[in-house]
C-alpha positions as CSV (number, residue, x, y, z in Angstrom):
1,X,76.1,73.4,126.6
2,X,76.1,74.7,123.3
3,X,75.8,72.4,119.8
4,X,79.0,72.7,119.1
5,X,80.9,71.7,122.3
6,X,78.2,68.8,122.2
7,X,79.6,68.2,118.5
8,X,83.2,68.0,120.1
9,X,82.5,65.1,122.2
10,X,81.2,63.3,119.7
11,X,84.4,63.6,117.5
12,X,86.5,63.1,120.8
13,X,84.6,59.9,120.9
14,X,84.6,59.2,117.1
15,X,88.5,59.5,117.3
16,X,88.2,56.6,120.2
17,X,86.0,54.3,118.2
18,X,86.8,54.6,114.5
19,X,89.6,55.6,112.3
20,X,88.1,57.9,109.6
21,X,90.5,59.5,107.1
22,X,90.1,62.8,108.2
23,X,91.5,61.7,112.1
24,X,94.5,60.4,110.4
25,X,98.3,62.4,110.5
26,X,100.5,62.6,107.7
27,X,103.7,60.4,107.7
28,X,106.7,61.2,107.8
29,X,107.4,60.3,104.2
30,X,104.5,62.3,103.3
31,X,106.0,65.1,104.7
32,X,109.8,64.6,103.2
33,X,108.0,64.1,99.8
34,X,106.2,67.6,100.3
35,X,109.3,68.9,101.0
36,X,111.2,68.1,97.9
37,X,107.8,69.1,96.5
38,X,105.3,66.4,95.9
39,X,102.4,66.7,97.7
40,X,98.7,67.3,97.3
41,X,95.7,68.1,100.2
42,X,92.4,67.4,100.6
43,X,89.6,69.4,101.3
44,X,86.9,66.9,100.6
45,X,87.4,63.0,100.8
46,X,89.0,61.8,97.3
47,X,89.6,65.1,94.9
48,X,93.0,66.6,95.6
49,X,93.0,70.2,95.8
50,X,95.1,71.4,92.5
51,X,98.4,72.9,93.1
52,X,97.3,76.1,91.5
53,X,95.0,76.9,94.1
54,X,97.9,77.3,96.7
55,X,100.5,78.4,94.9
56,X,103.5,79.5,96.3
57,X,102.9,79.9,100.4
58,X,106.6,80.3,101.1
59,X,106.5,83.2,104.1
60,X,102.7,83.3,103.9
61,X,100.8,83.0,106.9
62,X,98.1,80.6,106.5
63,X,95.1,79.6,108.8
64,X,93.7,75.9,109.2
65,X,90.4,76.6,110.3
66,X,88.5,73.5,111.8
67,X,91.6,71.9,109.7
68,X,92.6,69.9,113.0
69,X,94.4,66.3,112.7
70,X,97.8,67.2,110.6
71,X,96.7,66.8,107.5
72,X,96.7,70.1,105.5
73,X,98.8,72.1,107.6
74,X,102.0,69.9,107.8
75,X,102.4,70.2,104.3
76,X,102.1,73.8,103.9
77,X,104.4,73.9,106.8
78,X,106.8,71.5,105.3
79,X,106.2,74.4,101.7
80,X,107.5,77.1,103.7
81,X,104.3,78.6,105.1
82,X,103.8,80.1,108.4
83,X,100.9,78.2,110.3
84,X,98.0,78.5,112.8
85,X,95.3,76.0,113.1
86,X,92.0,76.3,115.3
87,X,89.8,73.5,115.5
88,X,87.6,72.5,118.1
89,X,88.9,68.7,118.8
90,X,91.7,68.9,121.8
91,X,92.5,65.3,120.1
92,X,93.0,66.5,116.9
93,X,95.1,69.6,118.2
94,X,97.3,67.3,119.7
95,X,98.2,65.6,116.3
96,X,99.3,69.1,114.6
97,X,101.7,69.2,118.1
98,X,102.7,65.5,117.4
99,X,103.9,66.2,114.0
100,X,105.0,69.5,114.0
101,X,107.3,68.2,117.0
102,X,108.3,65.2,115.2
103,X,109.4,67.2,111.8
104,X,110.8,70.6,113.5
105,X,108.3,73.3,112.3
106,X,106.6,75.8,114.4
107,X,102.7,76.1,114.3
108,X,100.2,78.1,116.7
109,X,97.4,75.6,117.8
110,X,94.5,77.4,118.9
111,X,91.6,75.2,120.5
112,X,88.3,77.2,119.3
113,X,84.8,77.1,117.7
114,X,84.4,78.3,114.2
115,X,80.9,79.4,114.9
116,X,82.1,82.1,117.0
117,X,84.7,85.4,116.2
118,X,88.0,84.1,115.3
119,X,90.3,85.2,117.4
120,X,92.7,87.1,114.9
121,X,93.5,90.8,114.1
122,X,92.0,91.7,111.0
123,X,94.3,91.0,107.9
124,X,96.2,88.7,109.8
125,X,96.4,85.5,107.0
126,X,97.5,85.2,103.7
127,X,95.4,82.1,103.0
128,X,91.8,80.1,105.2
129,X,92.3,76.6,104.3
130,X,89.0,74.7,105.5
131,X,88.2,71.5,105.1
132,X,84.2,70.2,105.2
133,X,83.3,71.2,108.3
134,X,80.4,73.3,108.3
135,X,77.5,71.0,108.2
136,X,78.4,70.8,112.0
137,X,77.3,74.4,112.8
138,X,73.9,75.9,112.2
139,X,74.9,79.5,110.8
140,X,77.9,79.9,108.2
141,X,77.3,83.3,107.1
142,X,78.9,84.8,110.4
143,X,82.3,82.5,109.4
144,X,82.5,83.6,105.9
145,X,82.1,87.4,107.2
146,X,84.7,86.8,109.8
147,X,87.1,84.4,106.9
148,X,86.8,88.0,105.2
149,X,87.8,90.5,108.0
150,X,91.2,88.1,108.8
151,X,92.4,87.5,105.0
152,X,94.5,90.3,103.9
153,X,93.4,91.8,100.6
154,X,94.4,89.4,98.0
155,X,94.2,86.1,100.3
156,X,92.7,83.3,99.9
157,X,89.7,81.5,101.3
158,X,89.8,77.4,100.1
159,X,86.7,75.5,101.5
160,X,85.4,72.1,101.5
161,X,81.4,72.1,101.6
162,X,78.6,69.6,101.8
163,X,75.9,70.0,99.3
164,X,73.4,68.2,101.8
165,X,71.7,66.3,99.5
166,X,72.6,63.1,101.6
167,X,70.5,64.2,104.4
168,X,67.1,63.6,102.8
169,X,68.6,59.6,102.4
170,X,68.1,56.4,104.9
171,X,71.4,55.6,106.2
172,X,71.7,53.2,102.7
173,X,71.6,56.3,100.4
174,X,68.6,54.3,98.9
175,X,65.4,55.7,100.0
176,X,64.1,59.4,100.9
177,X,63.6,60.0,104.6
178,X,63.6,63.5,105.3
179,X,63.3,66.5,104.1
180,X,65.2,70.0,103.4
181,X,66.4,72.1,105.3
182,X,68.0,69.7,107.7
183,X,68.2,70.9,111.4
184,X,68.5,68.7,114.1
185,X,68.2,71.9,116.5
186,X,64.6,72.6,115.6
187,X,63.0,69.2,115.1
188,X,63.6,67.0,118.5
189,X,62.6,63.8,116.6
190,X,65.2,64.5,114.3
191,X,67.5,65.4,117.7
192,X,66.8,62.2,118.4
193,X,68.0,60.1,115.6
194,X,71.3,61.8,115.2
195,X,72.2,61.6,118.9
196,X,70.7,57.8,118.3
197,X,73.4,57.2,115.3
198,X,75.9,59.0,117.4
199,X,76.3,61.5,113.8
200,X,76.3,64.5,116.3
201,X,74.1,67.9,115.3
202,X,74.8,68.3,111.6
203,X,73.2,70.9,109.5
204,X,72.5,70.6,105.7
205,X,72.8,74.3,104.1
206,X,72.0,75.8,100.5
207,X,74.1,76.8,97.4
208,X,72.7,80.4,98.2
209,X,74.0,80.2,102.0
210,X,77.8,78.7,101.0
211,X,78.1,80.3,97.6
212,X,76.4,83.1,98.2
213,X,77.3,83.5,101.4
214,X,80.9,84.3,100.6
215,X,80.0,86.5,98.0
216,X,77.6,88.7,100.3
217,X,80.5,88.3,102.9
218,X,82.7,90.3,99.6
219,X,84.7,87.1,98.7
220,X,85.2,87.3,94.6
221,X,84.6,83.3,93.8
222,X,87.5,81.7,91.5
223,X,87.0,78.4,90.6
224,X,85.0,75.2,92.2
225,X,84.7,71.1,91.8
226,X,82.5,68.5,92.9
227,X,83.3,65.7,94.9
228,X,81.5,62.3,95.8
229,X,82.2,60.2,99.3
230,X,84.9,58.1,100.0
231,X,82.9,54.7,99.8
232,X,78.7,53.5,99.7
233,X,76.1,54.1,97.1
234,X,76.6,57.6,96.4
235,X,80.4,57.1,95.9
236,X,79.7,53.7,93.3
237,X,77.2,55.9,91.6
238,X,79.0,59.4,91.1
239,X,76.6,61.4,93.0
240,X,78.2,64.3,94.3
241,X,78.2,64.4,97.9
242,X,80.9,67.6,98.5
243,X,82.3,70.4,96.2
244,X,85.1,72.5,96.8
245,X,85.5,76.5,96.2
246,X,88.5,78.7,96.0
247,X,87.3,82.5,96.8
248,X,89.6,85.8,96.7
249,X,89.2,88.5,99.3
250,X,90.0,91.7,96.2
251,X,92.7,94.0,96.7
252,X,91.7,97.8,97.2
């Protein structure tokens, strides 16, 4: 089995045993207000993305990848934008079916591991919108290369990322436990405790792998925030936990 179908099951479960933010569907008011044009998204758990990031996606043809759960892509749906979401989680596939059916919109739902090629002609999106999600693969150098070959010159690449620097914490956030780079895949005693804590096989990775990874991948970087958790120490002391980029694949 590989990591990542492992890391499926585990959010198949998660879905089953806790209600987290991100396995949460928009409402129908949410979506009526996005219509008339009030609206934000997420990409990390409490900063809104600002508007000026998406912009007008009337027409566009924009890609949810691992954005699963009908969160993001109901409301670009619901500002005119074309949609496909892949994502790994069959469960939270089936929400972006639930709501599209519930609010009349047409989206192509796509179950599929962002580790691997995408399955998309090259220049096929006008816009990647992912949410933090790739601390659960080991590698995300091959995603940004392949978030590159899909965009059409001038798209848009809008990704949520974990810094890592909770990893080397206790589960408190209070005391230093382990050390960098975090890889469940080549140290079994760490193998252990995650499968133990039922946290999956998460990976922490570097400013040079996300940041520079999509600027070896060709990606022109625009702008960029921080962003803390949604609740424990890190979130009562400011620490930030997440950041978020906005990247431009340049025109010819």
């Amino acid at each position: 089995m590989r990591y990542t179908q492992k890391n499926a099951e585990v959010i198949e479960s998660w879905r089953r045993k806790y209600k987290l933010i991100w396995f949460e569907p928009v409402s129908h008011e949410t979506f009526e207000k996005a219509r008339r044009g009030e609206w934000d998204i997420t990409l990390t758990p409490l900063k809104p993305v600002p508007h000026a990031w998406i912009g007008d996606v009337s027409g566009k043809k924009i890609l949810g990848l691992a954005a699963g759960g009908a969160q993001q892509m109901p409301i670009m749906a619901a500002l005119g934008a074309e949609c496909t979401i892949l994502d790994i989680s069959p469960s939270q596939l089936e929400n972006e079916r639930v709501v599209s059916r519930r609010e009349g919109y047409q989206i192509e739902v796509i179950e599929g591991d962002m580790s691997q090629p995408l399955p998309f002609a090259d220049a096929a999106f006008d816009m990647i919108i992912n949410p933090i999600s790739n601390h659960y693969i080991e590698d995300v150098l091959p995603v940004f290369a392949e978030c590159y070959r899909v965009l059409k010159p001038g798209g848009y690449l809008l990704c949520g990322l974990d810094t890592g620097i909770h990893y080397i914490f206790d589960e408190n956030e209070e005391k230093v436990v382990h050390s960098l780079p975090f890889n469940p895949l080549k140290d079994p005693a760490l193998y252990d405790e995650m499968m133990r804590r039922d946290l999956g096989l998460q990976f922490s990775h570097t400013l040079e792998e996300q940041i520079g990874g999509q600027l070896k991948a060709g990606f022109r970087l625009l702008d960029i925030y921080e962003d803390t958790n949604i609740a424990g120490l890190f979130y009562e002391m400011n620490i930030p936990k997440y950041m978020a980029t906005r990247s431009q694949k340049p025109l010819p």
